[in-house]
TIBA-421457 format. One line per field, with one value per residue (C-alpha): x negated, y, z negated; residue in one letter. Coordinates in Angstrom, 2 decimals, always signed. Example, Ala and Ser with C-alpha at 12.3 -4.5 7.8 and 13.67 -1.06 7.14 Angstrom:
# TIBA-421457
east c(-12.30	-13.67);
north c(-4.50	-1.06);
up c(-7.80	-7.14);
residu c(a	s);
# end
This chain:
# TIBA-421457
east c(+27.78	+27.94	+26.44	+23.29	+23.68	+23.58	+21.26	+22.15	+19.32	+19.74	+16.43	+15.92	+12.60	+13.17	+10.59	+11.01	+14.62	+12.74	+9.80	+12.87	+15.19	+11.81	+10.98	+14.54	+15.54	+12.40	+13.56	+17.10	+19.33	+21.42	+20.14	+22.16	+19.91	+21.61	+19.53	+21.70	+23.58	+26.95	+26.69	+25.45	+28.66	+30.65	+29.34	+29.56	+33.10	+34.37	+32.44	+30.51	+27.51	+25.96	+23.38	+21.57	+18.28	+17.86	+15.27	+15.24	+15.05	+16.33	+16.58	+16.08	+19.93	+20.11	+19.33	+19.42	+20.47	+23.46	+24.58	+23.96	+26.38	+28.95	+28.72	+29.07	+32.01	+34.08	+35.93	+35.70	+35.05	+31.50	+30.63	+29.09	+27.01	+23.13	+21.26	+17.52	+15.97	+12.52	+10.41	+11.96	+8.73	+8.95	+10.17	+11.36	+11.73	+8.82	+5.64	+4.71	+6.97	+5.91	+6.89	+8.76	+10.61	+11.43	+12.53	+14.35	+16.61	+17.41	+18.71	+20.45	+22.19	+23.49	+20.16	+19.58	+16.21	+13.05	+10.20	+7.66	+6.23	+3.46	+4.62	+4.63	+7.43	+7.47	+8.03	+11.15	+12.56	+11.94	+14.42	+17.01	+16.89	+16.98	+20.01	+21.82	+21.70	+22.57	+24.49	+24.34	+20.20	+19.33	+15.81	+13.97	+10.42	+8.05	+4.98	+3.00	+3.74	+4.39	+0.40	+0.09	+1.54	-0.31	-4.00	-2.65	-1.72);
north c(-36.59	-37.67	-35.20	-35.75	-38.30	-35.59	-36.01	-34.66	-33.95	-33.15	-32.09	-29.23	-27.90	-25.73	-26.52	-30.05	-29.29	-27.15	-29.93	-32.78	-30.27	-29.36	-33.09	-34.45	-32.16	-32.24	-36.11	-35.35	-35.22	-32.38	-31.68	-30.03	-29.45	-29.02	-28.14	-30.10	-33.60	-32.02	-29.94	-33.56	-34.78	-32.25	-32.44	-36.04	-35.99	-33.27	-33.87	-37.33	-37.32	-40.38	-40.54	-38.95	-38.79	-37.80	-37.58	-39.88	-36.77	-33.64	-31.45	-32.76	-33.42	-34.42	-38.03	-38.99	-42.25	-40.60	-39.32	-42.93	-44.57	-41.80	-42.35	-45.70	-45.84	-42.97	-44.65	-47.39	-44.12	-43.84	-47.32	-47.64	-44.63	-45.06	-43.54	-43.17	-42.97	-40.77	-40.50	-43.90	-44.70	-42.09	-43.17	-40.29	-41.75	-44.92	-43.41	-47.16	-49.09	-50.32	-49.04	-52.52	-51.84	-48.43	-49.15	-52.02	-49.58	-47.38	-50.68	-51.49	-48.32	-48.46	-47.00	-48.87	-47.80	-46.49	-44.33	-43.15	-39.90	-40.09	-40.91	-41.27	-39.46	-41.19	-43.80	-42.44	-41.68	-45.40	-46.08	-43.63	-45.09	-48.63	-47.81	-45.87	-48.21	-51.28	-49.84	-53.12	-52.97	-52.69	-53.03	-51.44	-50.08	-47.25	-48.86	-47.22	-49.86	-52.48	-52.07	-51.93	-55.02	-56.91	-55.94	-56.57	-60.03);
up c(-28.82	-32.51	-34.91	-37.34	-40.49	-43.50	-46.32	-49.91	-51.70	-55.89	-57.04	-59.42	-57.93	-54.72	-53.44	-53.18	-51.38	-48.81	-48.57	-47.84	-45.62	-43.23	-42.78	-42.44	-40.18	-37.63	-37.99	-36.99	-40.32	-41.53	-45.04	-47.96	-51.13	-54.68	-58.08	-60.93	-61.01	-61.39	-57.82	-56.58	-57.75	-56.98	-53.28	-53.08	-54.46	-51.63	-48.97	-49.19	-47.17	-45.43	-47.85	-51.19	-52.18	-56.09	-58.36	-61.51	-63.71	-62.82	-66.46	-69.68	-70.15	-66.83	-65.29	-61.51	-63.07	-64.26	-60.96	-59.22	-62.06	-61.80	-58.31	-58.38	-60.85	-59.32	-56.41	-54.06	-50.97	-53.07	-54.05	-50.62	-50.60	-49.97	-52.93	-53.05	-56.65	-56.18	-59.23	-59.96	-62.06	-64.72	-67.82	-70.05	-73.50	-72.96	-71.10	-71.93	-69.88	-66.41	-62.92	-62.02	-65.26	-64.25	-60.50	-62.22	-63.89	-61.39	-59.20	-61.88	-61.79	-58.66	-56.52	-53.18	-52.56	-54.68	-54.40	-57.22	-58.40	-55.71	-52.30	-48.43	-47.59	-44.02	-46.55	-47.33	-44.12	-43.52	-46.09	-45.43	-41.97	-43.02	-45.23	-42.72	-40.23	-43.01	-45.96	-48.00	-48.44	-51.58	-53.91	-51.01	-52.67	-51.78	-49.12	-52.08	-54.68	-52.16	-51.54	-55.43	-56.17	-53.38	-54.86	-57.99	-57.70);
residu c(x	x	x	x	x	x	x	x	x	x	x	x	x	x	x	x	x	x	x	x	x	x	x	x	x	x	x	x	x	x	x	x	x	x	x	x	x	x	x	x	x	x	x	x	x	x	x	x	x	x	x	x	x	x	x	x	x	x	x	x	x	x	x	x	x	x	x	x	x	x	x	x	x	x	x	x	x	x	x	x	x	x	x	x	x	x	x	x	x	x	x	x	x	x	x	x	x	x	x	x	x	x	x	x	x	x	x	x	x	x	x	x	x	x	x	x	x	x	x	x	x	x	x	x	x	x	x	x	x	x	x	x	x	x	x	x	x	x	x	x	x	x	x	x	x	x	x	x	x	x	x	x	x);
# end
């Protein structure tokens, strides 16, 4: 009997770790929830898990989009690792720039899938399943702004 695919989860509200944990693990997953980028590391470094979900911003001084390059950069063990940006459409320093723009970014910082401030979070476990079953997916978006982007063309 193989044992459930764990889920890290760094997001600094509570809350949101008990919202994911609840879901994901009615769905099947172990869940471990973490409230700062360096316990994501630090987690991810010791004991990888099969996949992380972090938010684009966590504290001021600290950036999901840090954690994904880190990641990405730390050894070859990690450069495989499906990450999920949430909040991917926040930009801190530009309230001005666009969403594409935004989810742009976080693919370019290593994230294999995206999902924005408002969300489905079956959405989510779509992707986590779609990455865990196929590792090398990447620029998966939200159904959210998949549906924006059709009425807006």
């Amino acid at each position: 009997m193989n044992s459930p695919q764990r889920i890290l989860c760094v997001f600094q509200d509570q809350d949101d770790i008990n919202l994911f944990t609840y879901f994901f693990t009615n769905h099947g997953f172990t869940v471990q929830g973490v409230c700062s980028v360096e316990e994501g590391l630090q987690v991810c470094l010791t004991d990888p898990p099969d996949l992380l979900i972090t938010l684009r911003l966590i504290r001021t001084s600290e950036d999901g989009l840090r954690l994904c390059q880190q990641l990405r950069e730390s050894s070859t063990r990690l450069s495989t690792l499906p990450i999920i940006i949430g909040w991917a459409d926040i930009f801190p320093h530009d309230p001005n720039q666009d969403w594409e723009a935004a989810y742009q970014q976080a693919f370019d910082a290593g994230a294999n899938a995206c999902f924005g401030r408002v969300f489905d979070i079956t959405d989510v476990l779509e992707q986590v399943r779609l990455l865990l079953a196929d590792r090398t997916l990447t620029h998966l978006i939200d159904r959210q702004r998949r549906k924006w982007r059709k009425t807006c063309r």
